[in-house]
C-alpha positions as CSV (number, residue, x, y, z in Angstrom):
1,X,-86.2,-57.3,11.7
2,X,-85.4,-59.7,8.8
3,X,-84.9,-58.3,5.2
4,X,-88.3,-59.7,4.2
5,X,-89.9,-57.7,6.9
6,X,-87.7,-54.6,5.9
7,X,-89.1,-55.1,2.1
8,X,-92.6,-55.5,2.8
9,X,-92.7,-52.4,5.2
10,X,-91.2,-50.3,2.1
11,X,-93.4,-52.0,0.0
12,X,-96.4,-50.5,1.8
13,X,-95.3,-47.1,2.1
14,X,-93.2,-46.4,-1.3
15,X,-95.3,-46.0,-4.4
16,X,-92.3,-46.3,-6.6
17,X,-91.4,-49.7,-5.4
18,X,-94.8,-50.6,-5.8
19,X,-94.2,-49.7,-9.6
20,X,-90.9,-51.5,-9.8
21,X,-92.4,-54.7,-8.9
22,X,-95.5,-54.4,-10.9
23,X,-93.1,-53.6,-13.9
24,X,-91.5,-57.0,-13.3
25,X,-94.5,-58.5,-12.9
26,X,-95.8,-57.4,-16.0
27,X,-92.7,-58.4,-18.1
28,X,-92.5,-61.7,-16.4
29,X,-93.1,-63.9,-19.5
30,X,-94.2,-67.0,-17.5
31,X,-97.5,-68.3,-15.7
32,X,-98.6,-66.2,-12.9
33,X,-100.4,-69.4,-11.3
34,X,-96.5,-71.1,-10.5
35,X,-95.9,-68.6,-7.4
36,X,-92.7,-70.0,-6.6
37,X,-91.3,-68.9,-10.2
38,X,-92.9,-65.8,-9.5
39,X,-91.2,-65.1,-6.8
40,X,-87.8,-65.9,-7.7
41,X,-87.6,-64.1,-11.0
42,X,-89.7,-61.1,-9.9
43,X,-89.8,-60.0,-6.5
44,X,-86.0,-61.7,-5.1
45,X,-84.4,-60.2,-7.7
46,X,-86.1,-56.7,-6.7
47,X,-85.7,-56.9,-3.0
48,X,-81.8,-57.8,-4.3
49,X,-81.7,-54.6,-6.1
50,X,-83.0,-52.7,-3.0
51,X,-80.2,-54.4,-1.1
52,X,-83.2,-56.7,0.9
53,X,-82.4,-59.9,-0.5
54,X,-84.3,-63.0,0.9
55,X,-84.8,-66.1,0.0
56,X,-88.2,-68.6,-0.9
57,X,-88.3,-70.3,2.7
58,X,-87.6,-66.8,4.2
59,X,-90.8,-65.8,2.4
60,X,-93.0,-68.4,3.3
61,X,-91.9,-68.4,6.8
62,X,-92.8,-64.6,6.7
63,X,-95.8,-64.9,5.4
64,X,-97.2,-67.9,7.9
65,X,-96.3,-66.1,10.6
66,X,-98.5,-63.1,9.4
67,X,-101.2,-65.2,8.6
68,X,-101.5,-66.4,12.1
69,X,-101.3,-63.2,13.5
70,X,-104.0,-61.7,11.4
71,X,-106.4,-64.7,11.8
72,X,-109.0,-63.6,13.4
73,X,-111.8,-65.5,15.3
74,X,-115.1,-65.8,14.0
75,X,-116.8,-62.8,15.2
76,X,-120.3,-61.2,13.8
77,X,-120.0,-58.4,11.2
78,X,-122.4,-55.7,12.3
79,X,-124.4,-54.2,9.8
80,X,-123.1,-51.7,8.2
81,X,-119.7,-52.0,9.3
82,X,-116.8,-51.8,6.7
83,X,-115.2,-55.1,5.9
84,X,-111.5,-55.0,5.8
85,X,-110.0,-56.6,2.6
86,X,-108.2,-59.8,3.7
87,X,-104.1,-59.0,3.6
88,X,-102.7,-60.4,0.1
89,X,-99.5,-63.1,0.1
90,X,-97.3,-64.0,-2.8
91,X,-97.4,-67.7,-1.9
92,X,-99.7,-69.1,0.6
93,X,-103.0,-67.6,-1.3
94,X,-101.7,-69.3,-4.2
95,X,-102.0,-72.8,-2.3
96,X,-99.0,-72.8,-0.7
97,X,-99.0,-73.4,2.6
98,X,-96.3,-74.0,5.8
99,X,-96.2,-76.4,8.7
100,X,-95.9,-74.0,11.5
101,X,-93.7,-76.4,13.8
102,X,-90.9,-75.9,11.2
103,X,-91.1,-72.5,11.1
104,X,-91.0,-72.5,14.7
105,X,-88.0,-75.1,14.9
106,X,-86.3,-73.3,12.9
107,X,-86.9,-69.9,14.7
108,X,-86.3,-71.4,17.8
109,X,-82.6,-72.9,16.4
110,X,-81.8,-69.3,15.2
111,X,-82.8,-67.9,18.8
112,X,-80.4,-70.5,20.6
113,X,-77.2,-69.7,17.9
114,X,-77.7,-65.9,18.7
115,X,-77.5,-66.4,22.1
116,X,-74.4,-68.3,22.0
117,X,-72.8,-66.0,20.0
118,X,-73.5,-63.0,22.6
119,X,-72.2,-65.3,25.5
């Protein structure tokens, strides 16, 4: 499990966290709408503090890869049914977005070092 994976999970299920990065959030002095800023003087420095550290590729590659997992087919919405909200991400919603062959490239290389180290 990579540190950006490690973060998120504890960002789900720790409220204080949650406040930590809102904080930061709120006392970030510039625009909201350049994500990339956002994320490198808001939440890096706070998964740093919570000993997670990642970096801006790490994210984005994180954040494709759950974006393909949670895209779902078109499927009919039966009335009455709940509609789930869609999951939030720090860059790609903001216009961001990732060609997946890098990702997997790179995933691939990191796969192939690993298991040359173990042999």
């Amino acid at each position: 499990m990579t540190n950006v994976e490690r973060f998120f999970e504890r960002y789900e299920t720790d409220p204080v966290l949650r406040e930590k990065v809102e904080n930061a959030l709120a006392a970030y002095p510039g625009s909201l709408e350049l994500r990339e800023s956002v994320v490198e003087h808001v939440l890096l420095p706070v998964a740093a503090e919570e000993g997670l550290p990642f970096t801006v590729q790490e994210l984005r590659a994180y954040e494709t890869r759950k974006k393909l997992q949670n895209r779902k087919e078109d499927v009919p919405i039966e009335e009455n049914e709940p509609l789930e909200d869609p999951p939030s991400y720090w860059l790609l919603e903001s216009g961001w977005e990732w060609d997946i062959t890098e990702v997997c490239q790179r995933e691939a290389l990191i796969r192939d070092i690993e298991s040359r180290q173990k042999n």
